[in-house]
Each structure stands twice: as structure tokens, then as C-alpha cells.
C-alpha positions in Angstrom: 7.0 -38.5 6.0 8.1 -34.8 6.0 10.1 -35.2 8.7 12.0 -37.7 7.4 12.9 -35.6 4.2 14.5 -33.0 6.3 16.7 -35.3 8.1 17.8 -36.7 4.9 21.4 -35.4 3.7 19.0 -34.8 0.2 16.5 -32.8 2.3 18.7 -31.0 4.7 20.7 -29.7 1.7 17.6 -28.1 0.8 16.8 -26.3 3.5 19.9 -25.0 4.0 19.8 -23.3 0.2 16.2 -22.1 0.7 17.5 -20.4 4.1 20.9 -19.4 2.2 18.6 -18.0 -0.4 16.3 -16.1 1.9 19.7 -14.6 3.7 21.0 -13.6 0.2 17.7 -11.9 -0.3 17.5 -10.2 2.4 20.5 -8.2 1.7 18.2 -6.4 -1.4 16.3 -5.2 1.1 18.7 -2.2 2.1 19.7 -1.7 -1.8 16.0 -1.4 -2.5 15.7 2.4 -1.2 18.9 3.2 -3.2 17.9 1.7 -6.4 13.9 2.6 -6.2 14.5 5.5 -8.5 15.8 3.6 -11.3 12.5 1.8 -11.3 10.3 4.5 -12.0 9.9 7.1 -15.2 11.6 10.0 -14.1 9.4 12.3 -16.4 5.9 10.5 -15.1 4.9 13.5 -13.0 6.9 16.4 -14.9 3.0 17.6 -16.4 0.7 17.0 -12.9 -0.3 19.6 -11.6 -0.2 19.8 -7.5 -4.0 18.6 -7.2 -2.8 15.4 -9.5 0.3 14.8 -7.4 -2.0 15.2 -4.1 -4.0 12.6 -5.3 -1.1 10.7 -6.9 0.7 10.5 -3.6 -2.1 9.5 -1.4 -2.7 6.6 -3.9 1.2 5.7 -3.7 1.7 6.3 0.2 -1.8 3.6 0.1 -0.3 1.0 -1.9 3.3 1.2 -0.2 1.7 0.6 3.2 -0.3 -2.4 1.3 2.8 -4.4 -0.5 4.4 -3.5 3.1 1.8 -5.2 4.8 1.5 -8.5 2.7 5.4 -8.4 3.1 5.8 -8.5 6.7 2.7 -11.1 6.2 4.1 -13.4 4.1 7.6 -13.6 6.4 5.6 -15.1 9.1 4.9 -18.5 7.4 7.4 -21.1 6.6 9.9 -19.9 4.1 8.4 -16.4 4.2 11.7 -14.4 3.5 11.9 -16.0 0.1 8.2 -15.4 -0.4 8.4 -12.1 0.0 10.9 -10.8 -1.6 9.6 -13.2 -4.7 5.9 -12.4 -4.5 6.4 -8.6 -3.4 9.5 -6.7 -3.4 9.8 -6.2 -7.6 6.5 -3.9 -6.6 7.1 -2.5 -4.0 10.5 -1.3 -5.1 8.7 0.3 -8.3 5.9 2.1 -6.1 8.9 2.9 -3.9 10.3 4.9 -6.6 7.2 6.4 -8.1 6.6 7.7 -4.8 10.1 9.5 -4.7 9.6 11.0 -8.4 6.2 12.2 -7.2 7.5 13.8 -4.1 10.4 15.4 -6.3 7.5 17.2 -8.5 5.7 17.6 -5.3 9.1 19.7 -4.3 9.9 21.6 -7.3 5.7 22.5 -8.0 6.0 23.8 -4.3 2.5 22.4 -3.9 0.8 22.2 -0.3 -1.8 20.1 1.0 -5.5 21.0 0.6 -6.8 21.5 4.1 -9.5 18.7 4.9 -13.0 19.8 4.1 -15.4 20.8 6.9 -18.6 18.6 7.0 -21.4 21.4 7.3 -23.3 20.9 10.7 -26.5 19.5 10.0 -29.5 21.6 10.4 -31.8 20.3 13.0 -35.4 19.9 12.5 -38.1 22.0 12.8 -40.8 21.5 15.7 -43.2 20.9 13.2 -41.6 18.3 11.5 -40.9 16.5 14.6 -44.2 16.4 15.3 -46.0 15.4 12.3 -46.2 11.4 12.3 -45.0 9.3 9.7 -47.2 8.0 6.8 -47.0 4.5 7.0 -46.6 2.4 4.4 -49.7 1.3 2.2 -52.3 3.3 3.5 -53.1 6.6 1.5 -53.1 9.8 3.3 -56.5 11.5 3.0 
């Protein structure tokens, strides 16, 4: 029965506008890193401090990668272009542009990046520790 629709002059006319509309789509793609900033508050991040914006661009960088992700995801399947750039791009254009007003602050703050904490070694256990047995597990020690 599907098949048939497509071979229709009624079906084939619209798959030809679904791919015409995923093409046209697909153009916004390129504009999207142009226009990103005007989707995001230009004063957001004007009072974070550098440990905010550290923590602010982690969680943007996260989320990019995420809406990127579900993207190229949702392209795979049948009519993906147009599902993606309906379900996804409005957000990830905004994040896309938060993330450029953050790295702006990020800039003018001259922040750095906090060095990744050292996990303390762990301290080994004494020999008399090792050898004392475990209690087990209903029976009172005496």
C-alpha cells in the first residue's frame, strides 16, 4: 500500500516537497553559526564570576555535544533532515549562542581553568587491621 502512494503523481509530489524542504533547510545550517548570537541575552554572563562561567561553559559545551548528537541521530531515519532541523536546531542554535556570550565573558574576565583536583592516595592498611577477622553478621563479639 505504501508503495503505491509513492508512485502516485499525489505521492511523488510529496516527496519531492519533503526532500525540497529538507534541502531548503539545510541551507540554515551554515547561517546558524552567524546568527547564534542574536539568540542569546548578550548581558546573561556580564555578573559571573570566572568559577560561574567555568561551570556555565562546561554545562553549555555538554549540551551542544547532546542536541549535536540527537541531530546527526535523527538524519539517519527517513526524512531525518527535516526532523532535525524541526525537532533540534531552534536549540541548539540558542545554546550555540549562549556558549559564544559565555566565552566572550570568559575573554574579557581573563579567567583560566581550575587545574583538575588530585584524588589523595589512599592510605594502605595497617598489619593489624589486615589481620583481625571480620565480625560476622549476627553473632555478638564477646
Amino acid at each position: 500500500m505504501a508503495a503505491s502512494f509513492f508512485t502516485s503523481p499525489r505521492g511523488f509530489g510529496a516527496l519531492l516537497a519533503l526532500l525540497a524542504a529538507g534541502a531548503g533547510l539545510s541551507g540554515c545550517a551554515s547561517m546558524s553559526e552567524t546568527i547564534a548570537p542574536a539568540f542569546a541575552d548578550p548581558a546573561k554572563y556580564e555578573l559571573y564570576d570566572c568559577k560561574q562561567l567555568e561551570a556555565e561553559r562546561k554545562l553549555l559545551a555538554k549540551r551542544t555535544d547532546e542536541l549535536r548528537g540527537l541531530m546527526e541521530k535523527a538524519e539517519t531515519g527517513a526524512g531525518g533532515a527535516v526532523v532535525s532541523e524541526l525537532a533540534y536546531r531552534n536549540d541548539y542554535v540558542a545554546v550555540r549562542g549562549s556558549s559564544q556570550m559565555a566565552e566572550d565573558a570568559w575573554r574579557r574576565n581573563r579567567c583560566r581553568e581550575t587545574p583538575p583536583e588530585a584524588t589523595p592516595p589512599a592510605t594502605p592498611l595497617s598489619p593489624a587491621a589486615i589481620a583481625r577477622p571480620a565480625s560476622k553478621p549476627g553473632k555478638a563479639s564477646r
